[in-house]
Phi, psi and omega in degrees: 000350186261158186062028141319129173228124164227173194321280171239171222197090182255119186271132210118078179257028174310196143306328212255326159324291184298319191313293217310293216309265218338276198316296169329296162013291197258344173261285190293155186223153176062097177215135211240139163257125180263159176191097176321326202264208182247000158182185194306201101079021203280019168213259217285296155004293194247019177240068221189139154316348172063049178250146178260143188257158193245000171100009213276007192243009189288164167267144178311115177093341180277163174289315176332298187289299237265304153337294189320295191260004138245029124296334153341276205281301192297340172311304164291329163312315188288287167295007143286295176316328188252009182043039131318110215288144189230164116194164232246089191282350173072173178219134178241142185229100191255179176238159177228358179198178212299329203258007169265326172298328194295334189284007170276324222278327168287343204268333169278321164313308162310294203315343189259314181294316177317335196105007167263125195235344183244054163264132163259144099352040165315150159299223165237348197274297137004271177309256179345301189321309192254359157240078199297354195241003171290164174245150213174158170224349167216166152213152164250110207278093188285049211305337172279030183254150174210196167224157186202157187264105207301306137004277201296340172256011160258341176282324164314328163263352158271019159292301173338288175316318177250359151275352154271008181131347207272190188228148155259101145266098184267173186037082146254066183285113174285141195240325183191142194250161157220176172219111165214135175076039162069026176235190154225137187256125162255141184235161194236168193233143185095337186217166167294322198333169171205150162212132165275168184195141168272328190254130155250178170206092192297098167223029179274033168039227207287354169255016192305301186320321169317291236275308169298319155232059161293339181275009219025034183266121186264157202200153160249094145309136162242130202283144167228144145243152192228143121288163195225156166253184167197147154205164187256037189268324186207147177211146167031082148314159181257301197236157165291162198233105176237120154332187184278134171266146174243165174350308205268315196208156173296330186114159162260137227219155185276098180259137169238154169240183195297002182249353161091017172289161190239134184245179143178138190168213324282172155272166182217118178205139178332141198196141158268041168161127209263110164216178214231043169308129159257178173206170166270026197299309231264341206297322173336285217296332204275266139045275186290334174272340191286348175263017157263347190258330193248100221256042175215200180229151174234115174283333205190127156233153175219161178309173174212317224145144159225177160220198158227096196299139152272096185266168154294172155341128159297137143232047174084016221167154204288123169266143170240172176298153164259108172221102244194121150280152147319100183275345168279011192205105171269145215029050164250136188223148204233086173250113190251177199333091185248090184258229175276151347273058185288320187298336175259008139266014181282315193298314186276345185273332145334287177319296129004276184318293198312335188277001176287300176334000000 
């Protein structure tokens, strides 16, 4: 490969990665997908509830809603056309007193602004109808939340990617980028190898800010790790089950998967350096929420799996994505704390990207 020069250059085999080649594609010719690891999606990408989100709590205008709810809709789409297992299972957000219904009642106004016109308000008499076992005194019924196998629609989609043309590379570490002569040259850690590229596109998840600023475009990342529990006390839920959302996070929530196992996670808390250890540090709090969500008993949870969300710098206060060009740097393109809701906006954030191009 070396000093091979091609078009565009997507750094980044995430989910968000696979969209963009997927998406690209369909325009573009010569196009490179970069990928540190030895094959797709192995960190936020595949560490995640696998839930398709329906958009109703981002504020009205950000990219987060308006990416979320028609990535939505191409989410399902895609996995129809591909016969991809799905299904599109609803969210129940409950309440247990007045003054939490009045915070439902703002979080479906957004959702109405947002373009979800079929969220409801329900009783607790309601709610059991379609979930007998939440516990609750309200709910906000949330019928376009669905789950999906996440695996399957990135390996469908570098399937795609490389019938149409694109070229992969795994076990690729970029060690460093330049921009001379209106091109940008990437070098590798481990080989010699060099590639020129006229277009690049930073979609390296929980490393992006590296990847920018090696360019010196500075960006901050912050590590959230989340645990997942699992117990076999109960199967196969009708909806997923959520708190009320804070700032920080959606909450840890009754995650169902395509097999009708029961989950419940993730939590969130601050971490300098990514590995995907679980413990039992966390089990007390995973405990006090599943009897706020669950009106039956669970004797037993055990870790399962964790992951690590890249957000911006916390301040306390809503971050939306960064997905953006570079005005010190022309056809460098920037996706930055693509945090929840990426995996149900990756298709529209492809979309989105191109319009940048």
């Amino acid at each position: 490969m070396n000093n091979d020069k091609v078009n565009i250059t997507i750094i980044g085999a995430g989910i968000i990665g696979l969209s963009i080649a997927e998406y690209l594609s369909r325009f573009y010719d010569d196009i490179l997908v970069i990928e540190k690891e030895k094959t797709f999606g192995l960190h936020t990408s595949s560490r995640n509830s696998e839930v398709i989100h329906s958009g109703f709590y981002y504020p009205n205008g950000s990219l987060k809603a308006k990416l979320c709810v028609e990535g939505n809709e191409m989410m399902y789409d895609f996995c129809k056309k591909y016969n991809i297992p799905h299904k599109k299972c609803g969210k129940l957000i409950v309440a247990h007193n007045e003054d939490e219904l009045s915070k439902l009642n703002i979080i479906r106004n957004n959702a109405i602004k947002n373009g979800l016109n079929d969220v409801e308000i329900l009783d607790k008499n309601q709610a059991k109808d379609i979930e007998k076992n939440v516990r609750c005194s309200y709910a906000l019924w949330v019928p376009s939340t669905g789950i999906v196998d996440s695996h399957l629609v990135m390996s469908k989609l570098e399937n795609i990617s490389i019938h149409n043309g694109v070229s992969f590379l795994y076990n690729y570490l970029v060690e460093d980028i330049q921009y001379k002569n209106d091109e940008y040259i990437l070098s590798f850690k481990n080989n010699k190898d060099k590639l020129k590229s006229n277009i690049i596109i930073n979609a390296a998840g929980l490393w992006s800010d590296c990847i920018a600023n090696k360019l010196n475009i500075n960006y901050e990342i912050e590590y959230f790790k989340g645990d997942y529990f699992k117990t076999s006390d109960i199967k196969d839920l009708n909806c997923l089950i959520y708190p009320l959302p804070t700032k920080l996070s959606l909450g840890i929530h009754v995650v169902i998967n395509l097999n009708g196992e029961v989950f419940f996670g993730p939590n969130a808390y601050k971490v300098d350096s990514i590995d995907y250890i679980t413990t039992d540090d966390y089990k007390s709090i995973f405990y006090d929420s599943i009897k706020a969500l669950l009106d039956c008993n669970i004797n037993a949870i055990y870790k399962d799996y964790s992951g690590i969300r890249p957000k911006i710098k916390f301040e306390n206060s809503f971050n939306d994505f960064i997905i953006k060009s570079e005005d010190t740097h022309p056809n460098f393109y920037n996706l930055i704390g693509i945090d929840s809701p990426g995996l149900t906006s990756s298709l529209a954030i492809a979309k989105y990207l191109k319009t940048l191009i």
